[in-house]
C-alpha positions as CSV (number, residue, x, y, z in Angstrom):
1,X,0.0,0.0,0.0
2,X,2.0,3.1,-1.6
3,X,1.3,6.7,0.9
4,X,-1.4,8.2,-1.7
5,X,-3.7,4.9,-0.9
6,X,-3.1,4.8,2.8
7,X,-3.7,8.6,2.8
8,X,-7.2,8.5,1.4
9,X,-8.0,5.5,2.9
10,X,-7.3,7.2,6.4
11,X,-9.3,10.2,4.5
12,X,-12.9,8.3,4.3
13,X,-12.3,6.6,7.5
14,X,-11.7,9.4,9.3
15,X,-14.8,11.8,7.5
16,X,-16.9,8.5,8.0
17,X,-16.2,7.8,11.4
18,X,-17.1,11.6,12.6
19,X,-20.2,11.3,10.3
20,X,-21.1,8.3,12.3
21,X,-20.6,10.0,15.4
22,X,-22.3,13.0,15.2
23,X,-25.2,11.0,13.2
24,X,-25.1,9.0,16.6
25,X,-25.5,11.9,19.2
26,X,-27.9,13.4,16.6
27,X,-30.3,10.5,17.6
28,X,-29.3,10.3,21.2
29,X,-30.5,13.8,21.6
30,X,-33.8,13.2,19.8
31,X,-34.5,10.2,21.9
32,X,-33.9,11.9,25.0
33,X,-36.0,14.6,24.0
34,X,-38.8,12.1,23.3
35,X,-38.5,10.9,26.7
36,X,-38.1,13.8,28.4
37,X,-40.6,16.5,26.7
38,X,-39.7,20.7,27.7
39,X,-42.0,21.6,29.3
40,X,-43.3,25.2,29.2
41,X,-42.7,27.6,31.7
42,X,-45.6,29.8,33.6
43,X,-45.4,33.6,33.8
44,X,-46.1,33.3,37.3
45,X,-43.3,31.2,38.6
46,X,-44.8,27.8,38.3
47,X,-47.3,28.6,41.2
């Protein structure tokens, strides 16, 4: 394996593997947000 190929190679791993992760905490935050709703807050303090 000659430098160019191990250069791209490392290239699409690395772009791919931060795709993956931020396509994973993408979903981990919708997920928690489906479980645990915001809920609106009243003028009067919550009273």
């Amino acid at each position: 394996m000659n430098n160019l190929t191990f250069g791209l190679t490392m290239l699409v791993v690395g772009m791919g593997g931060t795709l993956a992760t931020l396509l994973l905490i993408t979903v981990l935050i919708r997920v928690l947000v489906a479980c645990f709703p915001v809920r609106p807050e009243h003028p009067d303090g919550g009273k």
